[in-house]
N, C-alpha and C positions, 0 to 999 in steps of 0.2 A: 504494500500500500504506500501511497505517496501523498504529501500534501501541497494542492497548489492555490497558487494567490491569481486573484486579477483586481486592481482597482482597489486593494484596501479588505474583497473578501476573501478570507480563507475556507477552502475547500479541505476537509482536514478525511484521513483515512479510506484514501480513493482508490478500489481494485479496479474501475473501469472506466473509458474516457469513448463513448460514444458521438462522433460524429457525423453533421449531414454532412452532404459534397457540394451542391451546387450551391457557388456562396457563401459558402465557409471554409472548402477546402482547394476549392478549382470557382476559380476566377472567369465565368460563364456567362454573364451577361451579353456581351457581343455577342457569343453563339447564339443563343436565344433569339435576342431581334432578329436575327437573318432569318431564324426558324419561322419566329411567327409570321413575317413579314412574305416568309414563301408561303405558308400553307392559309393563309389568307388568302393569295393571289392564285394558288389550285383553287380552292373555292370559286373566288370571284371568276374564274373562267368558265364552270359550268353552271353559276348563279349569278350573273352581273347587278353591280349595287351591295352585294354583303361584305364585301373588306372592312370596310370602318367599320361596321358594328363587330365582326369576330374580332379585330385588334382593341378593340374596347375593351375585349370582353377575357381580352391575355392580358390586358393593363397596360395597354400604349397609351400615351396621352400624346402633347401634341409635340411635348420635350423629350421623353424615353420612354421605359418598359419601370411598370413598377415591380421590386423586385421581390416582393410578397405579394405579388398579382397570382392570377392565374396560371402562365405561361412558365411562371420563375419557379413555383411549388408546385402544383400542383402535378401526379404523374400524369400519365399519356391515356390514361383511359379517361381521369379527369376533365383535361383538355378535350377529349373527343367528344363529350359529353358536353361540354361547352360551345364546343360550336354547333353539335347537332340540334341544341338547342334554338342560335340564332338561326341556322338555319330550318325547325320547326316550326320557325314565328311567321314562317310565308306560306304558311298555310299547308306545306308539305305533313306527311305521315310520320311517327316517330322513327319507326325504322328503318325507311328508304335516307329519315335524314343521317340518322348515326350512320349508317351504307356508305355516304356519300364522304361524311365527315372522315369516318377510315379508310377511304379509297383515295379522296386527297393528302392525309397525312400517308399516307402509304406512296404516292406518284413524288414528294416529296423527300422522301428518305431515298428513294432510287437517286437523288442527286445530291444528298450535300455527302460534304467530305467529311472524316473520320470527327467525330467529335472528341476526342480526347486530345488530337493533334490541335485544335483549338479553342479547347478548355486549359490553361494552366495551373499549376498551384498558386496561391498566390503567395508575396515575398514572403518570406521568413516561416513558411508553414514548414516546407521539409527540414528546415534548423529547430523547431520547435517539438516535429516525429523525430528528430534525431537525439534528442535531448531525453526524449521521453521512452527510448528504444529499450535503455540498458537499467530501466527502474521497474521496481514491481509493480506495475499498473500495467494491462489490459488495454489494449487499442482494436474500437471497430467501427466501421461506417456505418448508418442505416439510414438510407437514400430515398427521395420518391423516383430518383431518376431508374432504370430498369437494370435488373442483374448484371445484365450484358455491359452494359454502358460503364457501370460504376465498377467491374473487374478491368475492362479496359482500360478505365484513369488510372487506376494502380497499376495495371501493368506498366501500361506506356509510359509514367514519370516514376518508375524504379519505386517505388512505396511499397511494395508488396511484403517485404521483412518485417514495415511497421504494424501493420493490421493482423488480428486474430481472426475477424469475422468482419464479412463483407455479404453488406443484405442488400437487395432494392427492391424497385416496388413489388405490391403482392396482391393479386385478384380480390378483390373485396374487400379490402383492408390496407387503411392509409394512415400515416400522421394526424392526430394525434393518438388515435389507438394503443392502450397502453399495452396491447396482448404483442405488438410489436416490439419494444423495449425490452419483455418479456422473456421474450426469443431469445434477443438478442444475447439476454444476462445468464440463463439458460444454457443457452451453447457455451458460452466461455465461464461458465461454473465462478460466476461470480453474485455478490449479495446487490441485489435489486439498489437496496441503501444506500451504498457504498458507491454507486453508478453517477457519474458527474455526463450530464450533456450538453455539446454543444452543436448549436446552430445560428442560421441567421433568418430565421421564421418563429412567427406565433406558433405555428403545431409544432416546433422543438422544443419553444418554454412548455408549450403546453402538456406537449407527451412528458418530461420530466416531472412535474405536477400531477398528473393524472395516474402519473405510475408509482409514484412513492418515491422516486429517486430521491438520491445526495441531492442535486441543486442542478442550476443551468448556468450553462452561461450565453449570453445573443451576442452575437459577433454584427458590428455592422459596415466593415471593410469591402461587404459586396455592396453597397452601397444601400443599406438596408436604415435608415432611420429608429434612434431610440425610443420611439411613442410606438412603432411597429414592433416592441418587443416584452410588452407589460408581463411583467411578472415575473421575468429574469432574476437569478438569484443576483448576478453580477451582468454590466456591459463591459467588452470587449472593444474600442476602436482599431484598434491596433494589432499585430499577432504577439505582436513583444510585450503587449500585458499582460498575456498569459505566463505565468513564473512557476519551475518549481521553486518550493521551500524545501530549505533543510533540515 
């Protein structure tokens, strides 16, 4: 067990350090916008007039991508569901429109390029897995982004040493669900209590609270705002405020 500090709090007697990725660990917002900004435009070519309302409805505004929107957190079934949605509002059937909503994210992935290859960690994260490699605490991810995706960023940016368990999204069951956390502390045979979480969303404070864990911490260097993080045990600006103590 180890104990770490951010900002003044101490996190005292931690076997486990559960991380999301997008945002707190991989620096993904660019990827994102490109995404939502293509699978908008499959839509809008088989429905002309729906873009604005589906980038609305990912959290574009007129300046960025919000990144506790839809598009930023939420997984991929979520999103689907989100646009089959606006797309439902033209009067279409529900399930010709989800059809449609998966057929476009689907013509979509046939053209973008490797997501890991442009997602990166951001600065000082792999100094901070490296710091925490050789202490008796527990490292794992549990992502909305999907299995595939989130073994990928570990692969591709050599991380794979630092992590015990590596989760992502799961069919009917999302952030904040606390039977995910659950899993997670399960598999690495560690005490629920004792389980410190960090993210840069309300469903990471939240799934921490909901589960009984040690505490949270909301990170907002993905460009996340501290009013989008109530109930954090501690904020996070920075990576270098995260500290072991001795």
């Amino acid at each position: 067990m180890v104990t770490l500090e951010c900002n003044g709090v101490r996190f005292q007697d931690v076997q486990a350090i559960v991380w999301d990725k997008d945002g707190t660990l991989a620096d993904s917002l660019g990827f994102l916008r490109n995404l939502g900004q293509k699978r908008a435009q499959a839509v809008e070519s088989e429905i002309p007039g729906l873009a604005e309302a589906i980038l609305r409805s990912f959290g574009f505004t007129a300046e960025s991508l919000n990144p506790a929107g839809l598009l930023a957190v939420g997984t991929r079934l979520e999103n689907e569901i989100g646009v089959a949605t606006v797309i439902a509002q033209t009067g279409r059937d529900w399930i010709a429109s989800l059809t449609l909503a998966r057929s476009a994210f689907g013509q979509v992935d046939q053209g973008l390029a490797r997501k890991a290859d442009l997602t990166l960690p951001f600065d000082g994260i792999v100094n901070l897995l490296r710091s925490l490699h050789n202490q008796p605490v527990k490292l794992a991810i549990l992502s909305s982004d999907s299995q595939t995706n989130v073994e990928d960023f570990v692969a591709r940016h050599d991380l794979s040493s630092y992590f015990q368990q590596l989760v992502g999204a799961r069919v009917g069951i999302s952030k904040p669900a606390p039977q995910l956390l659950q899993l997670v502390c399960t598999s690495l045979k560690v005490d629920l209590r004792h389980t410190l979480v960090i993210g840069d969303a309300i469903a990471d404070i939240q799934l921490a609270t909901n589960s009984g864990a040690l505490g949270s911490i909301g990170v907002t260097w993905g460009g996340v705002m501290p009013a989008q993080l109530d109930g954090a045990t501690a904020i996070a600006h920075q990576v270098n405020q995260i500290r072991l103590q001795s």
